[in-house]
Each structure stands twice: as structure tokens, then as C-alpha cells.
DSSP file (Angstrom, degrees, kcal/mol; ACC not computed):
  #  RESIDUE AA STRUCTURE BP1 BP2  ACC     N-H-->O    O-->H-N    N-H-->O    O-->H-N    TCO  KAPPA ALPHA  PHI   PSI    X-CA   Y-CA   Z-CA
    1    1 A X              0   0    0      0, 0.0    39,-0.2     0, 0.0    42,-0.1   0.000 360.0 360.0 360.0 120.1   -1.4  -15.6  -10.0
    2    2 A X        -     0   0    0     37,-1.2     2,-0.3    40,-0.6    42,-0.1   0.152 360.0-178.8 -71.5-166.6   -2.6  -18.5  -11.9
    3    3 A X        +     0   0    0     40,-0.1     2,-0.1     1,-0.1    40,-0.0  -0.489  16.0 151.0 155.4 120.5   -6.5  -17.9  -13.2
    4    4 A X    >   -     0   0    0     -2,-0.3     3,-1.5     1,-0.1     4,-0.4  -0.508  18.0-173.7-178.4 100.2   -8.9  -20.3  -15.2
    5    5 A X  G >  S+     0   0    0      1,-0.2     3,-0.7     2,-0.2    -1,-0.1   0.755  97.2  56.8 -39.8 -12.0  -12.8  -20.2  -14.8
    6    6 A X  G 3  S+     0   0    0      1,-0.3    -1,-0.2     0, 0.0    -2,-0.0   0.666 100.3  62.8-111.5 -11.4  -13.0  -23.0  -16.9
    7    7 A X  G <  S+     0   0    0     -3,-1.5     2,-0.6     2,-0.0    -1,-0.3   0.762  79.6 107.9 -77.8 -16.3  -10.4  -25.1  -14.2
    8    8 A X    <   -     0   0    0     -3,-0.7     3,-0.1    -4,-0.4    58,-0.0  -0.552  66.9-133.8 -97.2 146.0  -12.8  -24.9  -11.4
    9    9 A X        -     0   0    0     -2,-0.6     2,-0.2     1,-0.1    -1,-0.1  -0.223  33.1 -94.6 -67.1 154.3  -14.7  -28.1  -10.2
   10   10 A X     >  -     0   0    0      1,-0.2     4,-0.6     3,-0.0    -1,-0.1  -0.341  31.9-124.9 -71.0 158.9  -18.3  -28.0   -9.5
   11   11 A X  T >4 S+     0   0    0      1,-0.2     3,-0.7     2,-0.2    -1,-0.2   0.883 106.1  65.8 -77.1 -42.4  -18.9  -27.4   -5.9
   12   12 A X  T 34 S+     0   0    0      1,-0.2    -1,-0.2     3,-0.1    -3,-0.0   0.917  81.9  73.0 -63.6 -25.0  -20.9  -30.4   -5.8
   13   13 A X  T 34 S+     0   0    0      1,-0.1     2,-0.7    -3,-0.1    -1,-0.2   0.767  85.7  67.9 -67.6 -17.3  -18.2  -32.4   -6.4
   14   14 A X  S << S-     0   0    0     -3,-0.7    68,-0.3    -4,-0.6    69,-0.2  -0.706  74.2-150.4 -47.8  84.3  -16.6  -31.9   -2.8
   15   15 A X        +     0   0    0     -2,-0.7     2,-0.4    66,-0.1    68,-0.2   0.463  64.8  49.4 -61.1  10.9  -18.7  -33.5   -0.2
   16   16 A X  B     -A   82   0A   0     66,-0.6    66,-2.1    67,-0.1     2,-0.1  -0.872  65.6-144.6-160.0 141.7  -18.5  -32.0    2.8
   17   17 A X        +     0   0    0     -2,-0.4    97,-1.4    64,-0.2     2,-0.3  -0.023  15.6 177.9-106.1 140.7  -18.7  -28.0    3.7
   18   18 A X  E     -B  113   0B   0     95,-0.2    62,-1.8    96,-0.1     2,-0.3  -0.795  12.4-179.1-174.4 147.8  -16.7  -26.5    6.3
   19   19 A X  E     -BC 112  79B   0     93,-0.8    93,-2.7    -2,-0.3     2,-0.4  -0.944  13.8-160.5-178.9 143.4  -17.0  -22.7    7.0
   20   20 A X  E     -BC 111  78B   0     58,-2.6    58,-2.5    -2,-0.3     2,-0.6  -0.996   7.0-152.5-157.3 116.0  -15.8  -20.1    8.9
   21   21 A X  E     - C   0  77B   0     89,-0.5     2,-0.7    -2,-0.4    56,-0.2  -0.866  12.7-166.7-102.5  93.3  -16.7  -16.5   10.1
   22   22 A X  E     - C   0  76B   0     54,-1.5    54,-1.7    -2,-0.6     2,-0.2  -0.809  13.4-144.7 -90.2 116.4  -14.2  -14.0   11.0
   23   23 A X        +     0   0    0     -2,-0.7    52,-0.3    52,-0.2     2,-0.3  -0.362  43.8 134.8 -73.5 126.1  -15.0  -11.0   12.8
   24   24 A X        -     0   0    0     50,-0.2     3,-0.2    -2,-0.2    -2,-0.1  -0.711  57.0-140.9-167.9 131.0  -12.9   -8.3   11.6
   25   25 A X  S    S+     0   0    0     -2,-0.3     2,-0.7     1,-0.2     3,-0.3   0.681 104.4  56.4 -27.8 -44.5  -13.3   -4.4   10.4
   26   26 A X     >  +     0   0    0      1,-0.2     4,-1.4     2,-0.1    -1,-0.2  -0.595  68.8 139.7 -96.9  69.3  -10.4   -5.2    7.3
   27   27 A X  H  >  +     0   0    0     -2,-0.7     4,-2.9    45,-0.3    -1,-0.2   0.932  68.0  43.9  -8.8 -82.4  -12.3   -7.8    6.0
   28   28 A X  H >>>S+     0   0    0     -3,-0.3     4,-1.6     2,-0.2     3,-1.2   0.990 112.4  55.3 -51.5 -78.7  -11.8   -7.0    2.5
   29   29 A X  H >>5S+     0   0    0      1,-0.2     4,-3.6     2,-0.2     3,-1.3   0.860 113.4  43.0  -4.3 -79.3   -7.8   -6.4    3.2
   30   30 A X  H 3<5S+     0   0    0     -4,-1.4    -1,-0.2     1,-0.2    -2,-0.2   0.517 111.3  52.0 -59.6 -23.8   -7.4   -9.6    4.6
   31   31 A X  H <X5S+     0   0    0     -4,-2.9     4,-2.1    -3,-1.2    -1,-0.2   0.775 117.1  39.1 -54.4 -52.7   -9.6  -11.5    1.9
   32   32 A X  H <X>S+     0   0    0     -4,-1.6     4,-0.6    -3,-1.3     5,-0.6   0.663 113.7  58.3-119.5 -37.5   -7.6  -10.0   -1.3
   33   33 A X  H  <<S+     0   0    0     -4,-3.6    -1,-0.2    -5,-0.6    -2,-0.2   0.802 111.0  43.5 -73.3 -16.2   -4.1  -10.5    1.0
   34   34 A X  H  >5S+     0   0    0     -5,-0.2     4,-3.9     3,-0.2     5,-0.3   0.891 121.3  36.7 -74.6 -48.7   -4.9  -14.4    1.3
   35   35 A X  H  <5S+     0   0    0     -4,-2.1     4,-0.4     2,-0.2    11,-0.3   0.502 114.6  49.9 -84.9  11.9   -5.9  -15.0   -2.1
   36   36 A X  T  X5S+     0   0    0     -4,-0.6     4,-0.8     2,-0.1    -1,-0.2   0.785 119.0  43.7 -98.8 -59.8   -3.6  -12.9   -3.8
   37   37 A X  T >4<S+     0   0    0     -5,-0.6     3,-0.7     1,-0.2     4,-0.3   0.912 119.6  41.7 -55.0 -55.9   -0.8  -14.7   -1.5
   38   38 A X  G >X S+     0   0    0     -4,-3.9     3,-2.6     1,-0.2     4,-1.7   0.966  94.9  80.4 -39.8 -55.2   -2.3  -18.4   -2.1
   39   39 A X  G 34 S+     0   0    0     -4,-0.4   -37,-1.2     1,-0.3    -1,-0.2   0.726  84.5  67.2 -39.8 -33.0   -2.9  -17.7   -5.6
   40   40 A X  G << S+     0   0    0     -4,-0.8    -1,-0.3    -3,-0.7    -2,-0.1   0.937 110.5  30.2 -13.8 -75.3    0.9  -18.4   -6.2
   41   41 A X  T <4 S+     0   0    0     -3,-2.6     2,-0.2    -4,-0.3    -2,-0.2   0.800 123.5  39.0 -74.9 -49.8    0.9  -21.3   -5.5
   42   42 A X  S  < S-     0   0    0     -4,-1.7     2,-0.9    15,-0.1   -40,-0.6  -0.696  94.2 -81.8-116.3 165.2   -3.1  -22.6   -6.8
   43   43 A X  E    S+D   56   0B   0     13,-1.0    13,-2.7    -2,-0.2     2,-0.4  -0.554  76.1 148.6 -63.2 101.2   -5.0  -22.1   -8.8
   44   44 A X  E     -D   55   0B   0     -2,-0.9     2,-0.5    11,-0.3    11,-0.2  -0.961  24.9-168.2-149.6 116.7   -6.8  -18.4   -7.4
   45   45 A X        -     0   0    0      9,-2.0     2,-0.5    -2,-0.4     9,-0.2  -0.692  12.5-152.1-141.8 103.5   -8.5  -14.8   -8.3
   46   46 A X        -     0   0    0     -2,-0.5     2,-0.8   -11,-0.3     7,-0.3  -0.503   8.4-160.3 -10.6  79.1   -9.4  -11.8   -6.2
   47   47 A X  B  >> -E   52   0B   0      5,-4.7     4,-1.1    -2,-0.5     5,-0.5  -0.648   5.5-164.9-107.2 126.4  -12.5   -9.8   -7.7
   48   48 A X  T >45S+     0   0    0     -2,-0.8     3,-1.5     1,-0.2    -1,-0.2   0.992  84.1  55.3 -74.3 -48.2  -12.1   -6.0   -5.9
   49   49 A X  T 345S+     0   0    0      1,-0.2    -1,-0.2     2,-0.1    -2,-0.1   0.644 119.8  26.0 -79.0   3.0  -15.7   -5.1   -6.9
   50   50 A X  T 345S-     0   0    0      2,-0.2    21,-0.3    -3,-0.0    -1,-0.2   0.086  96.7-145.1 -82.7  -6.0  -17.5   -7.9   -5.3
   51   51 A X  T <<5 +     0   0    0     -3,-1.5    20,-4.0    -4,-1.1     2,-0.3   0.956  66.0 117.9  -2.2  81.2  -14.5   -8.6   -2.5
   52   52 A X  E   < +EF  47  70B   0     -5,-0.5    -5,-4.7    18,-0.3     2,-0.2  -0.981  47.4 178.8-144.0 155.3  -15.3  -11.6   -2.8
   53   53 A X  E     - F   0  69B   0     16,-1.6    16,-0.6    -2,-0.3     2,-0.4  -0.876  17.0-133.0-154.3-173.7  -12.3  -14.4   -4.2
   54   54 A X  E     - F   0  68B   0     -2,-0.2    -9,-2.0    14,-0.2     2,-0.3  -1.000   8.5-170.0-153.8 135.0  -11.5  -18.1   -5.0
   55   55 A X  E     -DF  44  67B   0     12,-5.3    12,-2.4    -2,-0.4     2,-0.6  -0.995   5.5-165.7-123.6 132.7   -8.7  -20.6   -4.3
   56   56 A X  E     -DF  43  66B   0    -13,-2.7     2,-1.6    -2,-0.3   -13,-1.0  -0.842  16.7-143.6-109.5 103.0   -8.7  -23.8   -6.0
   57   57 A X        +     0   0    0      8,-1.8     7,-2.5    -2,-0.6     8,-0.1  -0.328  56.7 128.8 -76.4  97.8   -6.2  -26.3   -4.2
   58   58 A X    >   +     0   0    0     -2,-1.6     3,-0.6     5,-0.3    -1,-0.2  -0.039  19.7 126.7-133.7  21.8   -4.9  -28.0   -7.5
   59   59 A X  T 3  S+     0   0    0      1,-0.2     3,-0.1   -16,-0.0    -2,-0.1   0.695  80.5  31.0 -68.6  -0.6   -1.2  -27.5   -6.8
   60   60 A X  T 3  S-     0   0    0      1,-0.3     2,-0.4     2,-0.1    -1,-0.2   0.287 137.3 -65.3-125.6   4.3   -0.1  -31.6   -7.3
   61   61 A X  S <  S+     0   0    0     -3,-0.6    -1,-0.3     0, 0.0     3,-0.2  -0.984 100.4  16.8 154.9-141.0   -2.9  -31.9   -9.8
   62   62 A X  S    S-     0   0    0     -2,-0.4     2,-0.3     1,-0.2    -2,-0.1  -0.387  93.3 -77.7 -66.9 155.7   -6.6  -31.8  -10.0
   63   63 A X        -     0   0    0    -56,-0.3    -5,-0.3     1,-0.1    -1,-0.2  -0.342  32.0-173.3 -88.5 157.5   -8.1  -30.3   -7.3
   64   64 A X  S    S-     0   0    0     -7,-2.5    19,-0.2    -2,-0.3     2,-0.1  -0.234  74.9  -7.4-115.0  38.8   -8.7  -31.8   -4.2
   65   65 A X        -     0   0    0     17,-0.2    -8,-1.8    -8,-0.1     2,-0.5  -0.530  53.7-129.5 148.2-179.4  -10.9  -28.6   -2.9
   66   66 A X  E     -FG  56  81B   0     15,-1.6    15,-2.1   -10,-0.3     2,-0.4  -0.981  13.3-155.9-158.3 132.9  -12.1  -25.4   -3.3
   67   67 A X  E     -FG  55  80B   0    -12,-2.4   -12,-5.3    -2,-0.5     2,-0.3  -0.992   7.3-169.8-140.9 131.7  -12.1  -22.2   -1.1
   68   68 A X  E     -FG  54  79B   0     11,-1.0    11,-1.0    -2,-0.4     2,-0.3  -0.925   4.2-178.6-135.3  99.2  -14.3  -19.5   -1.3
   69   69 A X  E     +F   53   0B   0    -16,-0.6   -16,-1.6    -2,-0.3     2,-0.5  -0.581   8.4 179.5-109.9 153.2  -14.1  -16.1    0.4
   70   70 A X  E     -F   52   0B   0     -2,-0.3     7,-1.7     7,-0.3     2,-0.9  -0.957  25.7-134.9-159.4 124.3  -16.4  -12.8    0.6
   71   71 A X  E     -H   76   0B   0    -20,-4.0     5,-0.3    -2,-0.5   -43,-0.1  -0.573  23.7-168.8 -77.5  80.7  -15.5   -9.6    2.7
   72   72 A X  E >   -H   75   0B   0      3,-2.1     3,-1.1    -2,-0.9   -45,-0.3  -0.299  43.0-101.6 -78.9 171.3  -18.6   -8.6    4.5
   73   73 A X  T 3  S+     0   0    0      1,-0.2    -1,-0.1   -47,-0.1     3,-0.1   0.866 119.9  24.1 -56.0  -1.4  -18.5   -5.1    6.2
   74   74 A X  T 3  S+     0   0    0      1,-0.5     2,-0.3   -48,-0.1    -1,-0.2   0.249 128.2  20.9-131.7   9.6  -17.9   -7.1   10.0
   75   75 A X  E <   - H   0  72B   0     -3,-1.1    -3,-2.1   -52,-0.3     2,-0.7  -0.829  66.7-124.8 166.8 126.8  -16.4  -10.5    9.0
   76   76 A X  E     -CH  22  71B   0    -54,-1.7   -54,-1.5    -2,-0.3     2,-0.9  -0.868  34.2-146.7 -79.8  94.9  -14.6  -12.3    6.3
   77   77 A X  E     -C   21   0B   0     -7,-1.7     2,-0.5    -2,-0.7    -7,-0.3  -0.521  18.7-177.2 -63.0  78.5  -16.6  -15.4    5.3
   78   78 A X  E     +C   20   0B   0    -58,-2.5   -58,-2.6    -2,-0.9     2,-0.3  -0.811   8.2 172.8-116.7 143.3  -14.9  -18.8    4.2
   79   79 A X  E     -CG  19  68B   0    -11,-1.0   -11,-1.0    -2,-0.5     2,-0.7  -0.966   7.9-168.1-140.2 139.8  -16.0  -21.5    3.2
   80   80 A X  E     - G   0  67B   0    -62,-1.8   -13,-0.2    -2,-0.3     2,-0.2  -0.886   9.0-159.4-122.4 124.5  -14.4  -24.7    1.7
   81   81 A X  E     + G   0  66B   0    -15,-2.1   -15,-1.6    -2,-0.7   -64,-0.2  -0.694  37.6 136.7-108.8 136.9  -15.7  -28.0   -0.1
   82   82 A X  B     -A   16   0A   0    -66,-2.1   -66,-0.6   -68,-0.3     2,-0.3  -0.371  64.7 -73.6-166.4-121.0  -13.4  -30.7    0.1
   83   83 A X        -     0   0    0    -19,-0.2     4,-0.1   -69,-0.2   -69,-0.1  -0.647  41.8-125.7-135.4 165.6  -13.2  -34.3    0.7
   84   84 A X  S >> S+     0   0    0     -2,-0.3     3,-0.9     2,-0.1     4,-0.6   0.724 115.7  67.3 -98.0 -20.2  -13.8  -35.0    4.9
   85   85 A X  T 34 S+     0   0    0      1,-0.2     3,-0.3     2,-0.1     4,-0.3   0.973 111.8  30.7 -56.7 -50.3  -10.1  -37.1    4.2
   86   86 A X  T 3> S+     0   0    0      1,-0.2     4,-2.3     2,-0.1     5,-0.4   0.414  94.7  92.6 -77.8  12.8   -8.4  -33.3    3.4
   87   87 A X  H <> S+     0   0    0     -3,-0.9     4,-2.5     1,-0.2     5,-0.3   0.961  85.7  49.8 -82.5 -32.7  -10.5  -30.9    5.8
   88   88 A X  H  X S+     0   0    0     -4,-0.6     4,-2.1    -3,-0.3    -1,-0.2   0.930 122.9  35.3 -70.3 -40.0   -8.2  -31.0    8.8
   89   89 A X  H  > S+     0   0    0     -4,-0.3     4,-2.4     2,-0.2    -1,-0.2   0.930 125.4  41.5 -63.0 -57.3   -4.9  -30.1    6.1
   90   90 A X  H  X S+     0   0    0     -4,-2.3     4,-2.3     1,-0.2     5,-0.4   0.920 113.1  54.3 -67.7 -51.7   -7.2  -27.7    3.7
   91   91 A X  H  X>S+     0   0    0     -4,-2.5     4,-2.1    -5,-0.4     5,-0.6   0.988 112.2  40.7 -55.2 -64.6   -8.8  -26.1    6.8
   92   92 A X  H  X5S+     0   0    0     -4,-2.1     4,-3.3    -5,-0.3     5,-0.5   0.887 113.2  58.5 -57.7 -64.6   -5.1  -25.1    8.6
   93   93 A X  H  X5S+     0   0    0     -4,-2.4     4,-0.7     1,-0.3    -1,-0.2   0.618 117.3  35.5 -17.9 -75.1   -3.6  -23.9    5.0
   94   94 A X  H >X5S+     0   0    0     -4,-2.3     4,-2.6     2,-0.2     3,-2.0   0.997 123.5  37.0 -29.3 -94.3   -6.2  -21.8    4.9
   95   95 A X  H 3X5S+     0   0    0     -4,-2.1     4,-1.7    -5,-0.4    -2,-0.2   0.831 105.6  60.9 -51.0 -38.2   -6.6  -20.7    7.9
   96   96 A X  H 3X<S+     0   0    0     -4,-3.3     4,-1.1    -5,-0.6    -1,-0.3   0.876 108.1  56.5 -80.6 -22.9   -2.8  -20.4    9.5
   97   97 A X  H <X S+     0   0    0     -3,-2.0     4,-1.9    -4,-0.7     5,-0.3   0.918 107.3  44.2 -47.3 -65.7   -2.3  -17.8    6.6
   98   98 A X  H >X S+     0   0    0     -4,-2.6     4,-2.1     1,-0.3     3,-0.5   0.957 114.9  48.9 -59.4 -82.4   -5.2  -15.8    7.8
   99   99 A X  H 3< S+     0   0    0     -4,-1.7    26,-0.5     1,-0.2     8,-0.3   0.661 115.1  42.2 -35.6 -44.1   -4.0  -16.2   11.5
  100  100 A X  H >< S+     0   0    0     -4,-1.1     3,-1.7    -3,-0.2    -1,-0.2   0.939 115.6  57.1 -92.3 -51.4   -0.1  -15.0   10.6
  101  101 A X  H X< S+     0   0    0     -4,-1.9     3,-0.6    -3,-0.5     4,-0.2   0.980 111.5  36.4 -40.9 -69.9   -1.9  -12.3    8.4
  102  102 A X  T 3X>S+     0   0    0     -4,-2.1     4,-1.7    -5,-0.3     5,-1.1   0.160  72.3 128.7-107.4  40.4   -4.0  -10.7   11.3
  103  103 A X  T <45S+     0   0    0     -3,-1.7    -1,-0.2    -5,-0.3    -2,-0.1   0.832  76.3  48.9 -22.4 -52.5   -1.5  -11.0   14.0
  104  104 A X  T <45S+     0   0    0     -3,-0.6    -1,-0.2     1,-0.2    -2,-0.1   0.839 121.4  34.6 -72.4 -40.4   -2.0   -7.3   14.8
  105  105 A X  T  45S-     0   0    0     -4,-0.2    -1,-0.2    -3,-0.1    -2,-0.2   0.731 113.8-129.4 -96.5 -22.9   -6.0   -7.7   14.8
  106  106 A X  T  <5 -     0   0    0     -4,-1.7    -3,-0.2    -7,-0.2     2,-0.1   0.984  30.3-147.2  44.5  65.1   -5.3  -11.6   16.5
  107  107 A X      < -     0   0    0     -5,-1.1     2,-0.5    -8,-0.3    17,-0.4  -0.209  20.8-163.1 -49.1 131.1   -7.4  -13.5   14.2
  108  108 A X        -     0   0    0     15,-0.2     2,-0.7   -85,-0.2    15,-0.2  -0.958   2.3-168.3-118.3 119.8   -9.0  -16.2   15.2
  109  109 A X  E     -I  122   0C   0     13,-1.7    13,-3.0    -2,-0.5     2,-0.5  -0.904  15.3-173.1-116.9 118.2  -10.4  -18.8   12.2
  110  110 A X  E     -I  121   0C   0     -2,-0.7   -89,-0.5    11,-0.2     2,-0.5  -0.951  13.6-147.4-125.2 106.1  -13.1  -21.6   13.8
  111  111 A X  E     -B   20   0B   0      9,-2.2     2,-0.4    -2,-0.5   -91,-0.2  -0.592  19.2-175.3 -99.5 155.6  -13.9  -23.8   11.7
  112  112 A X  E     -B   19   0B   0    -93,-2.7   -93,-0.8    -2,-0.5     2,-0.5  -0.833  12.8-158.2-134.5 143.8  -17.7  -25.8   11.6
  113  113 A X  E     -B   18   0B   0      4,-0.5     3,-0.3    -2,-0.4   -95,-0.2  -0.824  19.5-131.0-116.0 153.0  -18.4  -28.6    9.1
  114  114 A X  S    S+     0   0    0    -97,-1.4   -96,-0.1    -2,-0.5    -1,-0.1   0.595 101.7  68.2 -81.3   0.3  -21.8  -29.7    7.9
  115  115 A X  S    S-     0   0    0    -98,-0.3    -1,-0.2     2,-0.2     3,-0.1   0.781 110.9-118.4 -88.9 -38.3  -21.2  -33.3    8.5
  116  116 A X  S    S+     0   0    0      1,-0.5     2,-0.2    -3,-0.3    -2,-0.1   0.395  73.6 125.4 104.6  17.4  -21.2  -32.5   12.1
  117  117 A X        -     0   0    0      1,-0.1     2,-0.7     0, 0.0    -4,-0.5  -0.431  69.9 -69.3-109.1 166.2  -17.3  -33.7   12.7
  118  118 A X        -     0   0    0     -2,-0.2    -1,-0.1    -6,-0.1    -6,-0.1  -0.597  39.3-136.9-101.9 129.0  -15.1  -31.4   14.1
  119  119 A X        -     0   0    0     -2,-0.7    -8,-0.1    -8,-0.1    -1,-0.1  -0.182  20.4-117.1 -67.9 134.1  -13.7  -28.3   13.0
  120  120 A X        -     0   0    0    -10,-0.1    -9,-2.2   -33,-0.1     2,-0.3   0.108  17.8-149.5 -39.6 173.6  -10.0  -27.0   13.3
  121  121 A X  E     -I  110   0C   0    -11,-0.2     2,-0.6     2,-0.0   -11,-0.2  -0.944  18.3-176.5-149.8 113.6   -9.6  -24.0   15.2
  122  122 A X  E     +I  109   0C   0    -13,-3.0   -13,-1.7    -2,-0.3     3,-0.1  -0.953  33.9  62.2-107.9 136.0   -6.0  -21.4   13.8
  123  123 A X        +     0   0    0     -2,-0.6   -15,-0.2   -15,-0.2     2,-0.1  -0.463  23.6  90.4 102.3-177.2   -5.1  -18.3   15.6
  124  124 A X        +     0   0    0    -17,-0.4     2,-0.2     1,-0.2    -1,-0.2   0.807  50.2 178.5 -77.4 170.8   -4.3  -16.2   17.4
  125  125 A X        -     0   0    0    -26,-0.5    -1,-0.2     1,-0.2     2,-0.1  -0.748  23.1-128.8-113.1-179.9   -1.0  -15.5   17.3
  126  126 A X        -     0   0    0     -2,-0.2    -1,-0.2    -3,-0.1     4,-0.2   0.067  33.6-112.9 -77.9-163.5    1.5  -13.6   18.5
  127  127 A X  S  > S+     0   0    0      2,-0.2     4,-1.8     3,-0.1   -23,-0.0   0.373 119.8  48.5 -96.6   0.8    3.9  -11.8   16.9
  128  128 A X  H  > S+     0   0    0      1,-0.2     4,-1.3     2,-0.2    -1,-0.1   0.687 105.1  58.2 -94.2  -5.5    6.5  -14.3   18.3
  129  129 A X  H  4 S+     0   0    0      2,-0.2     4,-0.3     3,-0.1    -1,-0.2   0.647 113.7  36.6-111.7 -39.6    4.5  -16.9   17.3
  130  130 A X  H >> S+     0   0    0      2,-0.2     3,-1.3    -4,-0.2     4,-0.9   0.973 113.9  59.8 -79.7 -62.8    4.9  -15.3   13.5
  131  131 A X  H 3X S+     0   0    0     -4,-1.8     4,-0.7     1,-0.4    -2,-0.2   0.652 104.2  46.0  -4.7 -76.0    8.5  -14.3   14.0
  132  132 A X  H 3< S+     0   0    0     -4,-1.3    -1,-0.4     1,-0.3    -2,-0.2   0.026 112.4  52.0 -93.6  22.2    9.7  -17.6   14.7
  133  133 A X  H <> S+     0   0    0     -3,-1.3     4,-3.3    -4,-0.3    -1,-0.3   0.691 105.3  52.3 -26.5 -63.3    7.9  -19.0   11.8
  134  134 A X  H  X S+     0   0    0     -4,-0.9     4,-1.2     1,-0.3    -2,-0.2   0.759 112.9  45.2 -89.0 -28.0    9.2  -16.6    9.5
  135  135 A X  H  X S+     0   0    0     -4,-0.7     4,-0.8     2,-0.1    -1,-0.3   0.702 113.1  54.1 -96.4  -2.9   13.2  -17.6   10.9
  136  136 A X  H  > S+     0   0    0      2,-0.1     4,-3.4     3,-0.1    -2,-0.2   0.937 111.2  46.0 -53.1 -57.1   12.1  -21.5   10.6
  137  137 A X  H  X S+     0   0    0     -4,-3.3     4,-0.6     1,-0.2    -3,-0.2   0.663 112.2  46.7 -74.4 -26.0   11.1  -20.7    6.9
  138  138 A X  H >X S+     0   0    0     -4,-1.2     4,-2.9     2,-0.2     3,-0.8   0.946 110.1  55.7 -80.9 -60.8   14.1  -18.9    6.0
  139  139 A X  H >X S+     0   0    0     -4,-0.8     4,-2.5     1,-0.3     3,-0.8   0.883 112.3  45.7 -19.4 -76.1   16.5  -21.8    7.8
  140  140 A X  H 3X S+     0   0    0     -4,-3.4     4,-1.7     1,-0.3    -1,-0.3   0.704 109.7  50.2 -75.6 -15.6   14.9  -24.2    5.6
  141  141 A X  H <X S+     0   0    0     -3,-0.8     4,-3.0    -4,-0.6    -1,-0.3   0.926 121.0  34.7 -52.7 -51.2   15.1  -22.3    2.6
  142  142 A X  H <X S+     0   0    0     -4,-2.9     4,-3.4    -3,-0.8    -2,-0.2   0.909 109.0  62.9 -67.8 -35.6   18.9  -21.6    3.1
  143  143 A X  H  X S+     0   0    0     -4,-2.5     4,-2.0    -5,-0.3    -1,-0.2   0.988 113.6  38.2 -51.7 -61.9   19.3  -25.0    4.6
  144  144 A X  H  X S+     0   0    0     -4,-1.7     4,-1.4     2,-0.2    -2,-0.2   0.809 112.9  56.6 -52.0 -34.5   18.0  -26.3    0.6
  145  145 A X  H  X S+     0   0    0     -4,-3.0     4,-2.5     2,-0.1     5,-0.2   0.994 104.6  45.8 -47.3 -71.4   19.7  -24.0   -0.8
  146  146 A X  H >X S+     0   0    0     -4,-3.4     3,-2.4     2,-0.2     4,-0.6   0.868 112.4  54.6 -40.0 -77.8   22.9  -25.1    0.8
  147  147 A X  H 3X S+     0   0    0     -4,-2.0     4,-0.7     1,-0.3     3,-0.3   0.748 106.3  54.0 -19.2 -45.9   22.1  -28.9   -0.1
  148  148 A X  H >< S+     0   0    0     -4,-1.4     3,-0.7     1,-0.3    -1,-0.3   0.931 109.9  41.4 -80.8 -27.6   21.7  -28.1   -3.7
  149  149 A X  H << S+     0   0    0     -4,-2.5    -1,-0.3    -3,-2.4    -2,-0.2   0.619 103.7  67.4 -90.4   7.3   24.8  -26.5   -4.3
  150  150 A X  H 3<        0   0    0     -4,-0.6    -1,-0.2    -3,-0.3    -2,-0.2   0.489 360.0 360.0 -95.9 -14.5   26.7  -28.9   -2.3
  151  151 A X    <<        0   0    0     -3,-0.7    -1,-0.2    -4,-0.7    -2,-0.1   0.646 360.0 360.0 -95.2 360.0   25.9  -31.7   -4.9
């Protein structure tokens, strides 16, 4: 998991807000299994005695937004500052993780911007809907695999 206070951007520098309330009992779970799981990839940290966490999307360079999540006892809160050119991208990333994540609970992540433009909407799914994701993602892994050793 990468982690480095001193790497995240001010929140003001993203101009526009976009935010999201999901009702769900695992809150907390589901919070610490997104960022733990982004955090791969970005820049990301978990805190267990706040449940509350941070994603910084800075995987091709500086970041181009910042995602912020906090487990209340009825609803997982996120909210993301980002440019209004990335919110439709930043918003599903997010948010189609969460959905394939609470498949069993059939999450729904609706998102509302402050600009007044219109938010994405992920979830739910099914579990066929996950399924055949998860044998897409393996194809195209093996499919690259194969490529590369063919050269």
C-alpha cells in the first residue's frame, strides 16, 4: 500500500465535489476493503480507529483527484474532489469497486456533485454480473500473458 501525507494535494485544489452515501450496516468492512484494495494501485491509507480512509488517484503521475471515505454506523460516506473533466471516470473507479464488493448486500453508490451536473449512478449487481467480470479479467490477463511470451 503506498502511503505519503506529505503527497496529498490540498482539497482545494480540485474544483468540484461529488459525494455519495451508502446505506449499509458493514460500513466500516467495506470502507477498509476499498481502500486497502485501491491502495495498490494509488497512492491510499486505511486508519481503523477513525474508519475513516484516503485514496489519492496519482497512479500516471500527480494526482488528478482525491477520495475520501468515513464508515458511519448506517452508511459509508464518500466523497471526491476532482476536476468536472475526470468525475464521470473517478466516480465509476470508485464506485464499481464498491458495487462488485457489496454484491451480497447490493450496493448501490449514487453519486451528487456540487456543481449541479449530473452524478454517475454503480450498482447493484449481481453475482453474475461479478462473475463474468472476474472471467473477463482473467481472459485478458492470460490473453497478455500469452502475447508476451509469444514475442
Amino acid at each position: 500500500m503506498k502511503s505519503d501525507a506529505t503527497h496529498s494535494p490540498a482539497p482545494a485544489s480540485f474544483p468540484l465535489v461529488s459525494t455519495a452515501n451508502v446505506p449499509t450496516q458493514r460500513a466500516a468492512r467495506y470502507g477498509k476493503q476499498l481502500v486497502t484494495h485501491m491502495a495498490h494501485k494509488v497512492t491510499g491509507e486505511w486508519n481503523e480507529e477513525t474508519a475513516s480512509g484516503y485514496l489519492l488517484f496519482d497512479r500516471e503521475g500527480p494526482a488528478v483527484g482525491r477520495f475520501d471515505v468515513s464508515a458511519i454506523p448506517s452508511a459509508l460516506v464518500l466523497e471526491l474532489r476532482t476536476t468536472p473533466e475526470r468525475a464521470d471516470h473517478l466516480e465509476h473507479v470508485a464506485g464499481i469497486h464498491l458495487a462488485r464488493f457489496g454484491v451480497r448486500d447490493a450496493l448501490t453508490i449514487s453519486w451528487r456533485r456540487t456543481d449541479g451536473s449530473a452524478g454517475t449512478t454503480q450498482g447493484p449487481l449481481t453475482p453474475d454480473e461479478v462473475e463474468a467480470h472476474a472471467r473477463a479479467k482473467k481472459a485478458a490477463h492470460e490473453a497478455a500473458r500469452e502475447a508476451g511470451q509469444a514475442e
